[in-house]
C-alpha positions as CSV (number, residue, x, y, z in Angstrom):
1,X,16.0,142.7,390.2
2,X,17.8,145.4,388.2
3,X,19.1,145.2,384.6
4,X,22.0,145.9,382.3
5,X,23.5,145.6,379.0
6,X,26.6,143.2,378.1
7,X,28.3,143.2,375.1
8,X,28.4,140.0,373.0
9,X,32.8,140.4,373.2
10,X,32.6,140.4,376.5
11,X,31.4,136.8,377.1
12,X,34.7,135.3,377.2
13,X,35.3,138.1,379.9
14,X,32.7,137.1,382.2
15,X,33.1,132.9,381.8
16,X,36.9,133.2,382.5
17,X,36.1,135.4,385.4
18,X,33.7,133.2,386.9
19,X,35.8,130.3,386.1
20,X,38.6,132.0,388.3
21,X,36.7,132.0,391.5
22,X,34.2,128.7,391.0
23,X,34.3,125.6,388.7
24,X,31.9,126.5,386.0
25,X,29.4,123.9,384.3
26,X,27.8,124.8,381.5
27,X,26.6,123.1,378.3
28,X,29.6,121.5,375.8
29,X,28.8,119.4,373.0
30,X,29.9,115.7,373.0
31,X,29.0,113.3,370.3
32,X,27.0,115.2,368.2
33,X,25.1,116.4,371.6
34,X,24.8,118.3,374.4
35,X,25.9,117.7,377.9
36,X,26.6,119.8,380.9
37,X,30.1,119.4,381.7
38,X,32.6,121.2,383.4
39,X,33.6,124.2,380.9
40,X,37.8,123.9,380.7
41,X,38.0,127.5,378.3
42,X,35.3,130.0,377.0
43,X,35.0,128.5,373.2
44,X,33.9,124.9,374.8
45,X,30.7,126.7,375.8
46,X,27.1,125.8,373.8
47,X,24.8,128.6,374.1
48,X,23.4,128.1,371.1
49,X,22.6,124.6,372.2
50,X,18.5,122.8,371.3
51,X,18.7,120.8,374.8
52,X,20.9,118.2,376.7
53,X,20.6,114.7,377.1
54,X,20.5,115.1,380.8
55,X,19.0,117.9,382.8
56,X,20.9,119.3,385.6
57,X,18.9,117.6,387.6
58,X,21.9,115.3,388.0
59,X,24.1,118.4,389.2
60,X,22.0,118.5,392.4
61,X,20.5,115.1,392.6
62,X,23.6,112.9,390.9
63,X,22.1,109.4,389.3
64,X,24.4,107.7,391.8
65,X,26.0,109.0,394.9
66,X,27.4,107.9,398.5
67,X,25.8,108.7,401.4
68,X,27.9,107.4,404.4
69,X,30.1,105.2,405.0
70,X,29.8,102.4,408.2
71,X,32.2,100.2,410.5
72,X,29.7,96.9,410.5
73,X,31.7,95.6,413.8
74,X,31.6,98.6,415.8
75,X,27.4,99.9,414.6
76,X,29.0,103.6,413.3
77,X,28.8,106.1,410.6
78,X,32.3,106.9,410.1
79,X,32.2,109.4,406.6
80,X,28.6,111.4,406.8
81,X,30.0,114.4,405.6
82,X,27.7,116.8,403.4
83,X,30.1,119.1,401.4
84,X,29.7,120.9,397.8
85,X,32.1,123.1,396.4
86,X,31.1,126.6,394.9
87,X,30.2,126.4,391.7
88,X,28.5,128.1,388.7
89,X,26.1,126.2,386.4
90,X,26.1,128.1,383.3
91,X,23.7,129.0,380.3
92,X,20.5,127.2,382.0
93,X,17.3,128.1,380.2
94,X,14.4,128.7,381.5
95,X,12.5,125.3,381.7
96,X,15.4,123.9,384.0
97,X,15.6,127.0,386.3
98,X,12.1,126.3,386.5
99,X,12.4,122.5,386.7
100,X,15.1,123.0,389.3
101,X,12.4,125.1,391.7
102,X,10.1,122.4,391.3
103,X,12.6,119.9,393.0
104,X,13.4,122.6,395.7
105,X,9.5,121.8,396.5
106,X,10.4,118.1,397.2
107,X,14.3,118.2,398.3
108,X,13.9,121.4,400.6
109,X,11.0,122.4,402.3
110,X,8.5,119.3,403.9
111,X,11.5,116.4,404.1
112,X,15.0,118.5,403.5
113,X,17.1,116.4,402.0
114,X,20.8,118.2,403.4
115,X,22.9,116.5,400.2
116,X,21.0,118.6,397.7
117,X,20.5,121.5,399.7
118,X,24.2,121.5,400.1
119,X,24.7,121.9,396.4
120,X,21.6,124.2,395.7
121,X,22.8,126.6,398.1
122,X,27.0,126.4,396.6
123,X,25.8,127.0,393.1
124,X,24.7,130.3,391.5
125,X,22.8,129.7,388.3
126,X,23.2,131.7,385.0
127,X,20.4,131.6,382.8
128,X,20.2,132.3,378.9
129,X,17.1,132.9,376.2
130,X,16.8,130.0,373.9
131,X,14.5,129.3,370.8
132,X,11.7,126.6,370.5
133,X,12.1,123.0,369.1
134,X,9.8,120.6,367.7
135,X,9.9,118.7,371.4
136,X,9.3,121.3,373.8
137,X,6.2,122.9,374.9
138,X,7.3,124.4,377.8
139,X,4.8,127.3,376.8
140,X,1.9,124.6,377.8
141,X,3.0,125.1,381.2
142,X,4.3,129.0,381.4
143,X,7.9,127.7,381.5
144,X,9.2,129.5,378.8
145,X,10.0,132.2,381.2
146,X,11.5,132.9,384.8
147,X,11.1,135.4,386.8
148,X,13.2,134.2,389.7
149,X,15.5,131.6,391.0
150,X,18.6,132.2,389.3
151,X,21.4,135.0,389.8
152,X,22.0,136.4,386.3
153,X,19.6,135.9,383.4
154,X,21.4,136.6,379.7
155,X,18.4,137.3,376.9
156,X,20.3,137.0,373.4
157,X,19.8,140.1,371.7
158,X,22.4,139.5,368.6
159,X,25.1,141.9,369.1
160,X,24.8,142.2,372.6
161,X,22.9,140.9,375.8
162,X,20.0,142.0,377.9
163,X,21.1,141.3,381.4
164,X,18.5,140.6,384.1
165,X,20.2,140.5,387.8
166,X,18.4,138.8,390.5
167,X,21.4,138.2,393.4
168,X,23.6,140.6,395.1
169,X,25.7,138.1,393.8
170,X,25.4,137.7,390.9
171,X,25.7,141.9,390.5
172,X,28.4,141.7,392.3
173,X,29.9,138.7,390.2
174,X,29.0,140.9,386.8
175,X,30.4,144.3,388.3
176,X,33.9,141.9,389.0
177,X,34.3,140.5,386.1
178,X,32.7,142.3,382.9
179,X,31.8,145.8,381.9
180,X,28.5,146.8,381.6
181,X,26.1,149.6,380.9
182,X,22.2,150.9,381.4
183,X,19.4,149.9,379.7
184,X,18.1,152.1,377.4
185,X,14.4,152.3,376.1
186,X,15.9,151.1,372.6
187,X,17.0,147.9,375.0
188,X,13.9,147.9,376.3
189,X,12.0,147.7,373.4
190,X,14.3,145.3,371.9
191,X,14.2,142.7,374.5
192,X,10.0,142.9,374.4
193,X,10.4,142.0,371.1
194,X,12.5,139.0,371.1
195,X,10.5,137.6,374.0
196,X,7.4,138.4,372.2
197,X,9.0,136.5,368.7
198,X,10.1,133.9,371.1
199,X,6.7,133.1,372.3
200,X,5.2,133.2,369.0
201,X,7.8,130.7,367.6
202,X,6.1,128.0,369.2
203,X,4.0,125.5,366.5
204,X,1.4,125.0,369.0
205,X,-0.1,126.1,372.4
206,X,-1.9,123.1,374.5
207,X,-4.9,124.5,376.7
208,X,-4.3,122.6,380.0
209,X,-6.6,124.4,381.8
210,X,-9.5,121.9,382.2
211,X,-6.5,119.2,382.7
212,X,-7.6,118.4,386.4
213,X,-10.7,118.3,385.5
214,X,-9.7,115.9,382.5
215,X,-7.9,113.5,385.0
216,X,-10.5,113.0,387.4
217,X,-13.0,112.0,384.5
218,X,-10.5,110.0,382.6
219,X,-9.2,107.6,385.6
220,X,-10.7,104.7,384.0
221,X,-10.3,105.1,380.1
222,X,-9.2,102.8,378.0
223,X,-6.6,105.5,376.8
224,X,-4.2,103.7,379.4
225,X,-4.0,100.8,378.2
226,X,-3.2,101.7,374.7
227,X,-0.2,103.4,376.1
228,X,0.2,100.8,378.3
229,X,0.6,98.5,375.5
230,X,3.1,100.8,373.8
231,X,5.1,101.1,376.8
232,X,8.3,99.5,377.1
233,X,9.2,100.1,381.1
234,X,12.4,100.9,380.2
235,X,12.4,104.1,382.4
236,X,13.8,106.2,380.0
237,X,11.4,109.1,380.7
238,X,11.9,109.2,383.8
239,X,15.9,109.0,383.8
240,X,16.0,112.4,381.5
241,X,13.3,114.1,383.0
242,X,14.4,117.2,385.2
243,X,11.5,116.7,388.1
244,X,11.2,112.9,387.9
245,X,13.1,112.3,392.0
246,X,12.3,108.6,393.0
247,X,15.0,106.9,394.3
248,X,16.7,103.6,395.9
249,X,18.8,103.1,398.8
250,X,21.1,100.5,399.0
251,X,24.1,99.2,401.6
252,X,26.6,97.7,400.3
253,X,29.0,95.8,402.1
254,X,32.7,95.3,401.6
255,X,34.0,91.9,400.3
256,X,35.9,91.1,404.1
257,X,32.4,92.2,405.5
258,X,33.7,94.9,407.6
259,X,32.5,97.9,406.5
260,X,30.2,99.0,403.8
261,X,28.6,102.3,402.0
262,X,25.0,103.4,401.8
263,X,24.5,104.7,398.4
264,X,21.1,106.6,396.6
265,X,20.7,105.8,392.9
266,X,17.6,107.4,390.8
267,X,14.6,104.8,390.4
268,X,11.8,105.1,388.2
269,X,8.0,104.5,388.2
270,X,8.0,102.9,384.9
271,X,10.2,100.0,386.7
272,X,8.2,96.8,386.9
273,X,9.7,95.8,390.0
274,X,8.5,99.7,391.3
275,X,5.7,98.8,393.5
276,X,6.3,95.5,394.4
277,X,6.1,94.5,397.6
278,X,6.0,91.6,400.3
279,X,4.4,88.4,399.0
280,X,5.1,88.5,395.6
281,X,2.6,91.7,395.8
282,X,2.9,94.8,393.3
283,X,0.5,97.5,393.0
284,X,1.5,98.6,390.1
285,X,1.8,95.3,388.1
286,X,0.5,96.3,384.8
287,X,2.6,98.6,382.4
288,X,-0.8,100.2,382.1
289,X,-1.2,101.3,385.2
290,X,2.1,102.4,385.5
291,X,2.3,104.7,382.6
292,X,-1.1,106.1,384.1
293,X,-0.1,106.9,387.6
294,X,3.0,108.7,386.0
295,X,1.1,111.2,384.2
296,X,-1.2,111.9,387.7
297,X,1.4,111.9,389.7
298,X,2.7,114.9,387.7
299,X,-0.4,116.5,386.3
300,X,-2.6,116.2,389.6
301,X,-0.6,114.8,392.6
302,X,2.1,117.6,392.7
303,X,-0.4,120.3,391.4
304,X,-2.5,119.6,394.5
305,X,0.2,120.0,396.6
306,X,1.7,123.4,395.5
307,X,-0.1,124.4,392.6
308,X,2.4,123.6,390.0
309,X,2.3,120.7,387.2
310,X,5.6,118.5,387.9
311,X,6.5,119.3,384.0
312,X,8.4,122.0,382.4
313,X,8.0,121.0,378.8
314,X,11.3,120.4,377.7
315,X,10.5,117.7,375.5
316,X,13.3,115.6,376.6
317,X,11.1,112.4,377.8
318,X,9.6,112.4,374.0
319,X,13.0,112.3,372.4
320,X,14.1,109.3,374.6
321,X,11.2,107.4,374.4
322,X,11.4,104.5,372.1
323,X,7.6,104.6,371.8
324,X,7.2,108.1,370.9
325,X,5.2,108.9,374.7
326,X,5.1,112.4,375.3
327,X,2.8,114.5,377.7
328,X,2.2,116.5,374.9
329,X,0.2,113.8,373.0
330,X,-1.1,112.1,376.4
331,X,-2.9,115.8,377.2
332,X,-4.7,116.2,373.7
333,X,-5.5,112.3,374.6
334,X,-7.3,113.4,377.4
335,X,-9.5,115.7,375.5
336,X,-10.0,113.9,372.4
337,X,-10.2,110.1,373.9
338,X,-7.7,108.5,372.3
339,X,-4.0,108.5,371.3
340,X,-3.0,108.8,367.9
């Protein structure tokens, strides 16, 4: 990784640049909100923005997409073709760059899933710094920073921008399209401090290290069932979340009954139909239970496996939920008993 300095007049430079070599996707306000969306002109960009209702997540892994295509009569696959056009997501921050490594755990190393390695491997991310919100905690987890897994990481240091290069790509990409200078110890120093003001803008700090711990004790308490009660299994959480990766498959046919599409569409624990099974069986029956296994799927499950929580703190699943469940309040349930 090397770094360099970039102008704050130059960002127009670099996104039109970009934009005339890849599509660019970056965060655009819509309805009062924020969205990633393909960015048509430099000024529709958001960097400024809290969060967006979906994480890109959905770039890789879209909420709905084709698979194949089959011929019924003859038994074949006729359209199984796994393409993805270069692209640049842009202005990431850190929790998703984060969140998107977790998925690379699921999607690309034990099972690899080719439609979003495709995509993963088209797409250069570029990161920027943001501030805290009421929602996130991504600090609870280490999140609030990255250290790898994107190709050009922009820290907002007012008049200009604090470049951190990861990719010969993305230096090559930066050299193309935008000047750029050395870091100076002034830079330096600078950039310490904002990080250092970032982290202490937080309202809170969680201590999750005694959370396995916490789990294996609390399997049984009662906590779960006053969520469970609150829960509306409307799979809200789950939709938002940027490393919730359950999914269905379907076939559909065509009305002549000829030929048909297998399509993937996300799923979610919180489902009642979720677990169900043969004979009217579902081991996951009770909201309860389902809320429960949610929580260890992420914060035991996937840490057992490769030493990562499945959460990056971005807060999203407690502003969708209609019952006001977060992680945040399920962990200081954990060590005090109870939920509020």
């Amino acid at each position: 990784m090397f770094f360099r300095i970039m102008d704050r007049s130059r960002m127009p430079d670099l996104v039109r640049g970009l934009a005339a070599e890849y599509e660019v996707i970056g965060p655009i306000a819509k309805d009062g909100k924020f969205v990633f969306g393909k960015v048509e002109d430099p000024s529709d960009l958001r960097l400024d923005y809290d969060t967006t209702l979906l994480p890109p997540k959905k770039l890789f892994f879209p909420p709905e997409e084709q698979m194949m295509r089959f011929r019924v009569a003859d038994n074949e696959v006729v359209d199984d073709e796994v393409y993805a056009a270069p692209r640049v997501v842009f202005g990431l921050h850190s929790c998703d760059i984060n969140g998107l490594l977790l998925m690379d755990n699921v999607f690309m190393r034990d099972y690899e899933d080719p439609y979003y390695r495709a995509r993963r491997e088209s797409t250069l991310l570029v990161g920027v710094s943001c501030t805290s919100s009421e929602t996130c905690f991504c600090n609870a987890w280490g999140t609030d920073e990255v250290h790898w897994g994107f190709d050009i990481f922009l820290t907002d240091l007012g008049d200009r921008y604090f470049v951190s290069v990861q990719s010969v790509k993305g230096a090559e990409l930066l050299d193309r399209h935008v000047e750029s200078r050395e870091i100076t110890s002034e830079d330096t120093e600078e950039f310490q401090s904002v990080t250092a003001a970032f982290k202490d803008s937080f309202s809170e700090t969680l201590d999750t290290s005694q959370l396995p711990l916490l789990l294996d004790a609390k399997f049984n308490s009662p906590m779960w069932d006053e969520l469970g009660d609150r829960c509306l299994s409307c799979g809200a959480c789950s939709m938002v979340c940027p490393t919730c990766y359950c999914f269905d498959v379907v076939d559909r046919l065509a009305p002549d009954q000829k030929s048909g599409a297998r399509e993937r569409r996300w799923d979610s624990c919180q489902f009642g139909e979720f677990a169900a099974v043969a004979h009217g069986q579902n081991f996951r029956e009770s909201r309860a239970s389902r809320v429960k296994y949610r929580y260890y799927h992420k914060q035991w499950g996937y840490l057992s496996k490769f030493e990562r929580v499945l959460c990056v703190g971005c807060g999203r699943c407690q502003r969708a939920c209609l019952a006001g469940i977060s992680p945040r309040e399920v962990v200081k349930a954990l060590e005090t008993g109870g939920v509020q």
